[in-house]
VOLO-775449 format. One record per atom (N, C-alpha, C): residue in three letters; x, y, z. Coordinates in steps of 0.02 Angstrom, whole numbers, plus 50000, padded with zeros to 5 digits. Example, Ala and Ser with C-alpha at 12.3 -4.5 7.8 and 13.67 -1.06 7.14 Angstrom:
// residues 2
Ala506604971650390/Ala506154977550390/Ala506604983550390/Ser506424988850354/Ser506844994750357/Ser506455000250394/
END
This chain:
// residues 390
Unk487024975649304/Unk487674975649271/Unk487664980449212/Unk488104986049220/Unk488324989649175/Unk488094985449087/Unk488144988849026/Unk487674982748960/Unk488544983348962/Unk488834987348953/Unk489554984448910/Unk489954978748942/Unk489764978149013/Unk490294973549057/Unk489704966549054/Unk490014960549014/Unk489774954149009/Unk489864951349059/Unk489394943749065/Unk489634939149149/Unk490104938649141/Unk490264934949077/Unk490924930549048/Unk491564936949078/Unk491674941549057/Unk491894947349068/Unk492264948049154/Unk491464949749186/Unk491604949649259/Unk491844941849299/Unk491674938449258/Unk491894930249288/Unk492774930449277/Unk492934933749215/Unk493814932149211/Unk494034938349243/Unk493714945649264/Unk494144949249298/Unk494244945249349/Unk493674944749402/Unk493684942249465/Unk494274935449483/Unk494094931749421/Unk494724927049441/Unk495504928749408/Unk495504932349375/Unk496284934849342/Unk496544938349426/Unk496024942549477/Unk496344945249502/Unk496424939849554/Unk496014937649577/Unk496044931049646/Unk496764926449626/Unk496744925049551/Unk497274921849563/Unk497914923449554/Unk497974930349534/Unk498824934349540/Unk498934934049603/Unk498344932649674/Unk498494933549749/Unk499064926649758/Unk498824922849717/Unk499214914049745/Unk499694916349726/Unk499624918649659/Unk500364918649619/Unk500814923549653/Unk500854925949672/Unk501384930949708/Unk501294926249782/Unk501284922049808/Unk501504916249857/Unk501624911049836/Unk501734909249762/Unk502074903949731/Unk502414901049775/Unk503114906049755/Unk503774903949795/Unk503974902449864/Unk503384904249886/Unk503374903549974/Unk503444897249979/Unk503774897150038/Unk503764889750058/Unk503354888350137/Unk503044882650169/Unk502364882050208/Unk502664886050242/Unk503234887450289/Unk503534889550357/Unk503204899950338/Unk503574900350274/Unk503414906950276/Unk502764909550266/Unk502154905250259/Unk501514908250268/Unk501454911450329/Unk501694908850370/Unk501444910850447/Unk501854913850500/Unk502504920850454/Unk502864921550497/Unk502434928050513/Unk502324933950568/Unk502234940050577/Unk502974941350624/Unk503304947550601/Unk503914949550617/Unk503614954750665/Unk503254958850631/Unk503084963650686/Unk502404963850681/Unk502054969550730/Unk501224970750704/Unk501054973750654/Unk501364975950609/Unk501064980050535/Unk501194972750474/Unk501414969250499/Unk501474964650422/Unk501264960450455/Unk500674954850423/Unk500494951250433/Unk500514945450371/Unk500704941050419/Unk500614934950369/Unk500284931150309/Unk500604928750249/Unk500554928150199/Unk499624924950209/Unk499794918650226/Unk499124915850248/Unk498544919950271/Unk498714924250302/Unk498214929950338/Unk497744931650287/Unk498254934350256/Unk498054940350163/Unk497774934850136/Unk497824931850119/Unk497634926150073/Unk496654923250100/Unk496614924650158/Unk496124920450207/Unk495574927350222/Unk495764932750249/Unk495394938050241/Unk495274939750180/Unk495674940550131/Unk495214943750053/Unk494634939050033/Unk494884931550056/Unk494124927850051/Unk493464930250097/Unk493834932050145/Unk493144931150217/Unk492844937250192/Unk493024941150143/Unk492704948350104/Unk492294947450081/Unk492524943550021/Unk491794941749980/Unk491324938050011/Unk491434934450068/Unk491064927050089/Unk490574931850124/Unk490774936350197/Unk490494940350203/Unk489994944150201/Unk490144950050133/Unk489924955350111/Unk489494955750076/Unk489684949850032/Unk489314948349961/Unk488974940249955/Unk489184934150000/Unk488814931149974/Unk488204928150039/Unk488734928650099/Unk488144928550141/Unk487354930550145/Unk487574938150116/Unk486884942550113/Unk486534940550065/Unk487024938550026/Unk486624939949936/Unk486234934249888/Unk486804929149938/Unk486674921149879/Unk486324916049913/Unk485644917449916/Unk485084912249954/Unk485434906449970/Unk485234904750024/Unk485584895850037/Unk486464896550045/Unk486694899250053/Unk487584900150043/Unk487644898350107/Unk488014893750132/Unk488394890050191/Unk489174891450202/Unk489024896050236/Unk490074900350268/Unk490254891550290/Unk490984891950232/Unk491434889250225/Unk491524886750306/Unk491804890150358/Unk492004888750402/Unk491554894950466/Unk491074894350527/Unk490834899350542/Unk491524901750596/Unk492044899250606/Unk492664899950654/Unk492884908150620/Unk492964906850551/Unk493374909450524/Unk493314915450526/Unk492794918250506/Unk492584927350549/Unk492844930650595/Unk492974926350658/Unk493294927050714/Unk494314929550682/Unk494234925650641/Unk495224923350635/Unk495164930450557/Unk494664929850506/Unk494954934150463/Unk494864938550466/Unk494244941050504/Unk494084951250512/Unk494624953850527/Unk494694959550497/Unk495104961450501/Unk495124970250570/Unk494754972850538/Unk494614980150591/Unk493764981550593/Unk493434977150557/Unk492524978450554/Unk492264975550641/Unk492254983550682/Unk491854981250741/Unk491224979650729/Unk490894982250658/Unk490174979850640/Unk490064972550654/Unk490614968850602/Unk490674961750615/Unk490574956850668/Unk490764959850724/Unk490934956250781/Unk491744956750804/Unk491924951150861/Unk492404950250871/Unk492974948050832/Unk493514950050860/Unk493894945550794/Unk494854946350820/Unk495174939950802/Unk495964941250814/Unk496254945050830/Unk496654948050874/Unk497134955050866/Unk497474953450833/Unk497634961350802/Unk498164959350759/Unk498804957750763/Unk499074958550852/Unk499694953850852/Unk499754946550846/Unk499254942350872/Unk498974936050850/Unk498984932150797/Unk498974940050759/Unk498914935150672/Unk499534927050673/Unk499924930650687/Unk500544926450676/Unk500614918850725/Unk500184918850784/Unk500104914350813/Unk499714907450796/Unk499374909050729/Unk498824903950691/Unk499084900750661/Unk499444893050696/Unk499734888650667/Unk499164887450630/Unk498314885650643/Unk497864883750623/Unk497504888750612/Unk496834890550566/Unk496854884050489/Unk497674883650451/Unk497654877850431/Unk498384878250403/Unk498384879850330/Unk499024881250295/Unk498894885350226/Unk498584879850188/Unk498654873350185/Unk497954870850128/Unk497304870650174/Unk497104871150223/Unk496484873250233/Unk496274882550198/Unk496954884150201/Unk496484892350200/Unk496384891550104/Unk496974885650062/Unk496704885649984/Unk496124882849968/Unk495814878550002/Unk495244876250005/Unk494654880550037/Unk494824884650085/Unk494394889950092/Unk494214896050025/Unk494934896849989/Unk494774901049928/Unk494474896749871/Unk494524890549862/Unk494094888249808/Unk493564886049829/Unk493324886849891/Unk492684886049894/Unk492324891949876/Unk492614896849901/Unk492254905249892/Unk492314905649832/Unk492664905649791/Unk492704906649730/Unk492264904249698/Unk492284894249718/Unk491474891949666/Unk491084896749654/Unk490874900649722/Unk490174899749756/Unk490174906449705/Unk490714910249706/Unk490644917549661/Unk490544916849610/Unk490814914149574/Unk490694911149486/Unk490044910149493/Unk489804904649538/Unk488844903749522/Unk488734910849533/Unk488704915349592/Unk488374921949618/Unk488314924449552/Unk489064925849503/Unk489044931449476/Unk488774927949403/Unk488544923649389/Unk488154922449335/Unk487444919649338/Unk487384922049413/Unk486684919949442/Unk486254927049447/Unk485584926949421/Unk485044935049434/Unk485144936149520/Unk485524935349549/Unk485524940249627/Unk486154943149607/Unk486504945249559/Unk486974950149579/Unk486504955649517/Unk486334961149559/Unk486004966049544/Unk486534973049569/Unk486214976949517/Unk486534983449522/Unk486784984749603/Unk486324985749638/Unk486464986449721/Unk487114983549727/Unk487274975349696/Unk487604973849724/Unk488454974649715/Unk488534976949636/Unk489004979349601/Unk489664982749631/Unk489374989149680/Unk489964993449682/Unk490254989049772/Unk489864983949776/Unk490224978749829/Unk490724974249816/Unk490464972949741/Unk491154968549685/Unk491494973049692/Unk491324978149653/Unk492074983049640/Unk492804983249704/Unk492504985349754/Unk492544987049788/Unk493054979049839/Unk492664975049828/Unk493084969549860/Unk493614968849814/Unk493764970049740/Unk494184967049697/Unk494594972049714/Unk494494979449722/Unk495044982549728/Unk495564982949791/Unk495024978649857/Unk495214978449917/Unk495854972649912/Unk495504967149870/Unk495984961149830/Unk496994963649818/Unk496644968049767/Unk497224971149739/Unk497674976349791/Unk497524978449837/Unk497614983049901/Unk498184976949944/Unk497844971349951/Unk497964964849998/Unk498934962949930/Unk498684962349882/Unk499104960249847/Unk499874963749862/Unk500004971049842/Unk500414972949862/Unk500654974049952/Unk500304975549975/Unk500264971450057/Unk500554962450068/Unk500484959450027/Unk500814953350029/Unk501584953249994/Unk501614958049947/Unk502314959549918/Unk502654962649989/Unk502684965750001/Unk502954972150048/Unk503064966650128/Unk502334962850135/Unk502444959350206/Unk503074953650186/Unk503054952650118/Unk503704943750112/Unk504004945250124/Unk504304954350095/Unk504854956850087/Unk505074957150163/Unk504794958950198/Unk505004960150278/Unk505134951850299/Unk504754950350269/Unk504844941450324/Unk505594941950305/Unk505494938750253/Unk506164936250205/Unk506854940850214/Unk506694948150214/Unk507144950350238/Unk507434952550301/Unk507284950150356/Unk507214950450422/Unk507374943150462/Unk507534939050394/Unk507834931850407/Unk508474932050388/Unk508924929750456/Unk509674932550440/Unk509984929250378/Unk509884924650350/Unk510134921550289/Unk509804924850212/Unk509494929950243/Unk509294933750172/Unk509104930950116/Unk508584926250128/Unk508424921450075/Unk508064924050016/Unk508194923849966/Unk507924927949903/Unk507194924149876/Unk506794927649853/Unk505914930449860/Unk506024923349774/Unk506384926849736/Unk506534924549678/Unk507004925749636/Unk507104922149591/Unk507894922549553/Unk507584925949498/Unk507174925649475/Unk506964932749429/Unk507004937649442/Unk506994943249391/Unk506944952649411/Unk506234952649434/Unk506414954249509/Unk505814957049536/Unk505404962249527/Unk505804969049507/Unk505454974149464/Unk505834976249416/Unk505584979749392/Unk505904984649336/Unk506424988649383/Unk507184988349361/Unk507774995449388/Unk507684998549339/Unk507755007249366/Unk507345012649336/Unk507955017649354/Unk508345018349305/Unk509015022749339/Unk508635029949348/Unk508815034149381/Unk508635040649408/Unk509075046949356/Unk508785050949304/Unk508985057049268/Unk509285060949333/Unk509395066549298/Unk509465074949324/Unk508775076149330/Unk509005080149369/Unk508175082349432/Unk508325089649394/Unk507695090649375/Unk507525098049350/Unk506825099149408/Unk506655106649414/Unk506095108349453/Unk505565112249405/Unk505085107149412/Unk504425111649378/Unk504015115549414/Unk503825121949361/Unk503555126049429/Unk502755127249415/Unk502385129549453/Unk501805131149449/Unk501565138649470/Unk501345141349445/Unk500985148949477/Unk500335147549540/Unk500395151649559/Unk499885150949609/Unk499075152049582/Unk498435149249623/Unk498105151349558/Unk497455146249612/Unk496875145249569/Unk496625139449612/Unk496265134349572/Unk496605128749582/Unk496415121549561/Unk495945117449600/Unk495925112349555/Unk495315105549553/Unk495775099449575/Unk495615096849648/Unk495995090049646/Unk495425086849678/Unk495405077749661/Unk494775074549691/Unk494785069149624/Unk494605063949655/Unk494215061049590/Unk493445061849538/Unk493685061549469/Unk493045065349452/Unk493085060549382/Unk492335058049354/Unk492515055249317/Unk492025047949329/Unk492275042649260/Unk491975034049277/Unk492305033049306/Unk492385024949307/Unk492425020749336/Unk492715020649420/Unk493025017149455/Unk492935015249539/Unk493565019949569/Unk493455022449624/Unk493845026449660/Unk493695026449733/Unk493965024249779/Unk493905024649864/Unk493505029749868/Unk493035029549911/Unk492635036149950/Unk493195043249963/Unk493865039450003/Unk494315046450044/Unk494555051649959/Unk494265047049900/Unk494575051349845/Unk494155055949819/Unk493485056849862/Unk492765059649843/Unk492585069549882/Unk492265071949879/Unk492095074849794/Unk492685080949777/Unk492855079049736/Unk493275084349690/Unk493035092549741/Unk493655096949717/Unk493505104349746/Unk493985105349744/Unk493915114549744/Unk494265119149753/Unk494925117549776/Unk495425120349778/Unk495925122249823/Unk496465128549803/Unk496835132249843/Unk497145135749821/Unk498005133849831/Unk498215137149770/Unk499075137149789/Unk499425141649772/Unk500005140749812/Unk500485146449817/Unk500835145349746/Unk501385149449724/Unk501885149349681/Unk502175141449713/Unk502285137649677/Unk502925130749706/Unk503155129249634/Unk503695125849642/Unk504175120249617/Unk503975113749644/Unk504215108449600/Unk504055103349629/Unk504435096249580/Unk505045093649617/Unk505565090449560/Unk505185084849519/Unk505455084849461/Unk505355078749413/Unk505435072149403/Unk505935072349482/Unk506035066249485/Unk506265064949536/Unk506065057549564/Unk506205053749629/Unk506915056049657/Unk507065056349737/Unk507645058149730/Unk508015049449745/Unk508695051249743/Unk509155044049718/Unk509445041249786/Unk509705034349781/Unk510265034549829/Unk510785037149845/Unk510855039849797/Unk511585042549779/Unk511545048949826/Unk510905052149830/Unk510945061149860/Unk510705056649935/Unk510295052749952/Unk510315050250010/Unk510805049450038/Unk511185045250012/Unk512035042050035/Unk512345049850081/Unk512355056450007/Unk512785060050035/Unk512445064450106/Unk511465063950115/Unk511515063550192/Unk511605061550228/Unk511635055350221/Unk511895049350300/Unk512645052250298/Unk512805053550246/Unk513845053450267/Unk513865060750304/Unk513505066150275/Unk513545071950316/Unk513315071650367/Unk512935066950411/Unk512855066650494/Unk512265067850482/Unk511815065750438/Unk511025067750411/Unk510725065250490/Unk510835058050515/Unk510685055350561/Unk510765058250634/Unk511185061750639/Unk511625063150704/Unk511535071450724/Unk511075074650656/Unk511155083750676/Unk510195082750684/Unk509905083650764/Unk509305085850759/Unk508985091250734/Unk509295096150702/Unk509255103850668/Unk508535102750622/Unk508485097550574/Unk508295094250539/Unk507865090150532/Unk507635087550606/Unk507035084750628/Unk506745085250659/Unk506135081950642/Unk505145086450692/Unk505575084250743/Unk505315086650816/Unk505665081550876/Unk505285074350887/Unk504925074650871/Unk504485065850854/Unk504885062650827/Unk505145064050750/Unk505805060950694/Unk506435060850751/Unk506335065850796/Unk507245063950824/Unk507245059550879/Unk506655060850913/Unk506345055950977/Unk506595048550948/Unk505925047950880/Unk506155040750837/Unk506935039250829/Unk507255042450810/Unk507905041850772/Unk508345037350835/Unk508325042250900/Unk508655039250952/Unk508305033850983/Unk507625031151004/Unk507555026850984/Unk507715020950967/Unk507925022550906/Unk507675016950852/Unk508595015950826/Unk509215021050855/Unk509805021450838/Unk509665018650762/Unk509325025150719/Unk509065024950649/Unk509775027750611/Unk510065025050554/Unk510645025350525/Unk510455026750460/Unk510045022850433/Unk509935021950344/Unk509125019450327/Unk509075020850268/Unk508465016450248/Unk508505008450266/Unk507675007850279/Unk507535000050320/Unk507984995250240/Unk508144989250262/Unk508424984050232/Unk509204985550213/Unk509504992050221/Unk510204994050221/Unk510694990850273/Unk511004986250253/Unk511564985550287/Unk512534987950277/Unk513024990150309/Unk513664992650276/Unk513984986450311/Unk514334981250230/Unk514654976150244/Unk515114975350193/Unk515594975350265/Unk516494976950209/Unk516694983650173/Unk516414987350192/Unk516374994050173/Unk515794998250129/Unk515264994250117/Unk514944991850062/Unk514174994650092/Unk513824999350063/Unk513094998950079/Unk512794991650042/Unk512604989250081/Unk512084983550032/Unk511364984250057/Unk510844980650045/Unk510084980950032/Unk509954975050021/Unk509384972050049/Unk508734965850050/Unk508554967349990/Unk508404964349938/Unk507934967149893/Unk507634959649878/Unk507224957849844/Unk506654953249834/Unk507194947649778/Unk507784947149772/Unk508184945349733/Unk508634944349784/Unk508764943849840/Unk509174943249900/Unk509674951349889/Unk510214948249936/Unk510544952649964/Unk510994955549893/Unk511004963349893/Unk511534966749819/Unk511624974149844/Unk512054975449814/Unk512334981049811/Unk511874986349817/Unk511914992149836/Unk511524997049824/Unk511815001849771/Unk511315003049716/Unk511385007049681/Unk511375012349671/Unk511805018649664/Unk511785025049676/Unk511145029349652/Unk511085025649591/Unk510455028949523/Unk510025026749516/Unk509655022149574/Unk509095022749592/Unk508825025849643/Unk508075024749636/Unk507415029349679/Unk507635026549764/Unk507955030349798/Unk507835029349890/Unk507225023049897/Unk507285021049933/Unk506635015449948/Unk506625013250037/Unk505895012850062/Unk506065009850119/Unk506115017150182/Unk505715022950131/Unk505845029750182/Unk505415031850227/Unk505345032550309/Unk504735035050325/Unk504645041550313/Unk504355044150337/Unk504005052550308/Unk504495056050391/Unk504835055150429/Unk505465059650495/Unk505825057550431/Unk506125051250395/Unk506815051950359/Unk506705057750299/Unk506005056450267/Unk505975061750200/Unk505975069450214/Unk505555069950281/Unk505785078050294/Unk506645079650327/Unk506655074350366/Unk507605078250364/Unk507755077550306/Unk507855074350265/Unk508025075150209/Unk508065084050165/Unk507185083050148/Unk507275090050129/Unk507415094650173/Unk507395093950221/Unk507445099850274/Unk508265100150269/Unk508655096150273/Unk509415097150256/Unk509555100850194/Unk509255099050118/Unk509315100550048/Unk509065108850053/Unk508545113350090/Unk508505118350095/Unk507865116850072/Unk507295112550072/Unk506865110350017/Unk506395108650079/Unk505665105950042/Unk504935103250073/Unk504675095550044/Unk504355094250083/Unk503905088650025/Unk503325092650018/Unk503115090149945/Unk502385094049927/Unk501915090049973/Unk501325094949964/Unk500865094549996/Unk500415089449944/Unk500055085149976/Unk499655080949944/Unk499035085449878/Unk498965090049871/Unk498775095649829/Unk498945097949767/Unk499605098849779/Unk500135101349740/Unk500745096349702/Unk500475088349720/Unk500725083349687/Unk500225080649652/Unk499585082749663/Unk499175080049604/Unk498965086049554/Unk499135091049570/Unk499215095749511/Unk499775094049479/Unk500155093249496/Unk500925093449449/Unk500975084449421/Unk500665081549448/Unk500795073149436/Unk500635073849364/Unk500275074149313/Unk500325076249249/Unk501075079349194/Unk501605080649245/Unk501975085249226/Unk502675080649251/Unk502705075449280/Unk503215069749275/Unk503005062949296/Unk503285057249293/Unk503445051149290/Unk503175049549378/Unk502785046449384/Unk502805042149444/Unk502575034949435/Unk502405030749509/Unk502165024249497/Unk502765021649534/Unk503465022849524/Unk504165019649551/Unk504095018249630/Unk503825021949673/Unk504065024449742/Unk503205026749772/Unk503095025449825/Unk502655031849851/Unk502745034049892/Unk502395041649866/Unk503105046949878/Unk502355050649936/Unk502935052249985/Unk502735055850040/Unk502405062450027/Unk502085064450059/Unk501885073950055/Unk501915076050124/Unk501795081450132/Unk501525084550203/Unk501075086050220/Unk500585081050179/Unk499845084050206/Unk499675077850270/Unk499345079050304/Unk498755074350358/Unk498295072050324/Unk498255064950344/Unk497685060150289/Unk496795065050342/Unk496585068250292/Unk495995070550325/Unk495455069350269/Unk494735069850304/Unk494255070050232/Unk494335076750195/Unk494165076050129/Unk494045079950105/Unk493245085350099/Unk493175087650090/Unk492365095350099/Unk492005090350064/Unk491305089450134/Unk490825082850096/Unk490735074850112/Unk491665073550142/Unk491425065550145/Unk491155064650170/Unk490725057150167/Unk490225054450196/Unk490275048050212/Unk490335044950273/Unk490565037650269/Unk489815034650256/Unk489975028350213/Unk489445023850215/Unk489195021250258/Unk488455019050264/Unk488085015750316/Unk488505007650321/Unk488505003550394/Unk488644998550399/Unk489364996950394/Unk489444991150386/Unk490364988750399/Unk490684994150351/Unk490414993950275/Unk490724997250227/Unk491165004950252/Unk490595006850308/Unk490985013750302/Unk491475014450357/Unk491665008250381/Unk492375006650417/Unk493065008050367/Unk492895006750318/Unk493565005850254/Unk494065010350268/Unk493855018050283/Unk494365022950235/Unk494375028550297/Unk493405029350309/Unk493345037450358/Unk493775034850448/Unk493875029550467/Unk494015029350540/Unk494535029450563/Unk495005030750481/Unk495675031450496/Unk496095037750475/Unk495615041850478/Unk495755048850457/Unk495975053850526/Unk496515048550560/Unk496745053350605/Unk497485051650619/Unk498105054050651/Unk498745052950629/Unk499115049150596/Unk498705048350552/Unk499035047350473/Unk499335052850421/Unk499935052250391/Unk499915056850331/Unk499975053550240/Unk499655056450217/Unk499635055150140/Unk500165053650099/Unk500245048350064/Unk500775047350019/Unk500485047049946/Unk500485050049902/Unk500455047949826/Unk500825044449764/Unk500305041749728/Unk500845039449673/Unk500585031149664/Unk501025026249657/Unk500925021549665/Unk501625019249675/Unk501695011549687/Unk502475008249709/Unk502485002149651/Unk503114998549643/Unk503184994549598/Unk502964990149611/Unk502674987749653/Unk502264982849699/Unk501364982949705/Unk501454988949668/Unk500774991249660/Unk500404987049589/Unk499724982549603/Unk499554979349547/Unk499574984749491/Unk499424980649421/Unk499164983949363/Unk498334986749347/Unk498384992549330/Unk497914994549332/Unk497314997549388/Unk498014997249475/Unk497564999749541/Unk497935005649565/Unk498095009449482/Unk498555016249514/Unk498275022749491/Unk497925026449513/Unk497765033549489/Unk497945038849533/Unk498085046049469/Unk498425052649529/Unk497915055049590/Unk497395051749589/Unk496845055249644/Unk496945049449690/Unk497195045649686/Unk497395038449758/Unk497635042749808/Unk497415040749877/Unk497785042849932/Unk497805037949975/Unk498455034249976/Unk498595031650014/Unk498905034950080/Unk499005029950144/Unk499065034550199/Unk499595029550262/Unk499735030750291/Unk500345028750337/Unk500445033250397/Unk500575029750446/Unk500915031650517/Unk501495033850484/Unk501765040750511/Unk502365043850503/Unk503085039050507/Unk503045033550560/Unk503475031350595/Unk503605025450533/Unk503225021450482/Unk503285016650465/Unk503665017150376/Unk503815011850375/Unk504305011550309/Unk504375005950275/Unk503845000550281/Unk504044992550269/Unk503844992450187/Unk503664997650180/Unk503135001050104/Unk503635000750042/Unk503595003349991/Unk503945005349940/Unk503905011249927/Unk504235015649993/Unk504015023050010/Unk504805026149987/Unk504665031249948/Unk505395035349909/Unk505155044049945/Unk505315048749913/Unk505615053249916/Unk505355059649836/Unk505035063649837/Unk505255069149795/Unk505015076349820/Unk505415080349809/Unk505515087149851/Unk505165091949808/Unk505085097049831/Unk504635102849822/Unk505135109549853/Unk504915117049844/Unk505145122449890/Unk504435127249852/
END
């Protein structure tokens, strides 16, 4: 253990973060632990039951002499994608697990939890074993906003639009005038570089070169969305990859996901139930076919995952995460880790593309400009916005 980071220390991160997981399923009620709407969101209970089977796993199986798995079933039901592991649930399935039921899976987290509190003030958590903490807590925090984003779909995908909570769910962040900042061409440093914890896919820093770009200051709004759906944004293929138009017809795609027009009225799902849509806020709910017609209509690009972490210094993010046009690929160097670990990040470095930034859904303190998060083109259940480049 690092001298500056105390047990006492690592004993209240670990549980400040385990238990913001309950707390953002407060409000749930039993029925909605266990809805799956589609195969990308999985159930509240799920999240809740795998971030345990992590630590139980990874860290105490191996680590904490004598440690007796909670349940040996449960491996089977919480793995998530580790073929190291063994067998395990598909993930359309998730949703089929009336059983364990949600107080079996709370009793599954306070058992793991005891067992962590002893681990982590017990002599077997050794340096070795450290960047496995890290690493599960941030996976924790990963799961967290994944449980925001999955309610949001349950809840809003239930025709009575039942609201998440009667509190402000986030901060409304009205949207300025969009000015364009520019950059010279030249060649920069992007990568993580530096202390403390960062994903492998953010590893090692290097080179890159860039052209002359612009790149706006700010998220784009509903308001400039609105005026592409009304110009036939939807209806002119001019404008889209033919994959985006393939999708579009499809999917008879109209508006951003949770948009409905009632009584003349755009309205929106939001975590507060059903309201108005607001002109002067950040787009939300965009896949990466809606963000390039977009710019591709405006005369404009999305930046390249490169050229948004050069310029991320130079305006406001965190609201939205915001698309680029790069392909989630490794960067010069990666190296996946030996064993389950290096399942995490390298096996999915293929038709995916990169989004940066962070979302309002995104915990405190799990947001930096070298994050690369990553997504199927096609998907949008996210807190995915919009900002343009040329």
């Amino acid at each position: 253990m690092t001298p500056e980071i105390t047990t006492s220390d690592l004993v209240k991160r670990y549980t400040s973060i385990r238990k913001y997981s309950e707390e953002i399923c407060a409000p749930l009620e039993i029925e909605d632990y266990v809805v799956q709407p589609i195969v990308d969101v999985s159930p509240p209970k799920w999240h809740l039951g795998h971030t345990t089977w992590f630590f139980e796993t990874f860290i105490l199986e191996p680590n904490f002499p004598d440690y007796k798995v909670f349940d040996p079933q449960y491996n089977f039901v919480f793995n998530s994608y580790y073929e190291t592991i063994g067998a395990r649930v598909i993930r359309t399935d998730r949703g089929n697990l009336s059983r364990p039921s949600v107080s079996d899976i709370y009793k599954y987290r306070n058992y793991v939890d005891d067992h962590m509190k002893a681990f982590l003030e017990s002599k077997f958590l050794t340096e070795d074993v450290e960047p496995l903490l890290e690493l599960g807590l941030n996976h924790e925090q990963q799961h967290q906003e994944l449980l925001i984003t999955d309610i949001k779909y349950i809840l809003g995908h239930n025709p009575l639009f039942p609201a998440y909570t009667k509190q402000p769910a986030f901060n409304k962040k009205k949207i300025g005038n969009t000015e364009m900042i520019r950059f010279s061409e030249g060649v920069y440093e992007i990568g993580f570089d530096g202390e403390g914890f960062c994903f492998d896919n953010e590893l090692g820093r290097h080179k890159v070169f860039l052209n002359d770009f612009e790149i706006a200051d700010q998220l784009l709004t509903n308001r400039e969305y609105l005026q592409f759906m009304e110009a036939g944004g939807y209806s002119d293929f001019k404008h889209w990859h033919a994959e985006g138009w393939d999708w579009v017809k499809q999917n008879n795609a109209q508006s951003p996901l949770y948009w409905h027009h009632i009584d003349g009225k755009w309205m929106h799902y939001t975590l507060n139930g059903l309201q108005e849509v607001d002109p002067d806020e950040a787009v939300c709910h965009i896949n990466f076919y809606e963000a390039s017609a977009f710019a591709s209509w405006k005369g404009m690009r999305l930046p390249t995952e490169a050229e948004w972490e050069v310029a991320s210094g130079h305006f406001e993010w965190g609201n939205r995460w915001e698309w680029t046009n790069s392909a989630y690929l490794p960067y010069p160097g990666f190296k996946k880790e030996a064993g389950a670990v290096g399942e995490y990040n390298g096996k999915f470095m293929v038709n995916q593309t990169v989004l940066r930034g962070a979302s309002d859904a995104t915990p405190p303190g799990h947001s930096r400009n070298t994050y690369r998060n990553f997504f199927q083109t096609s998907l949008k259940w996210q807190l995915t916005g919009i900002r343009l480049a040329q």
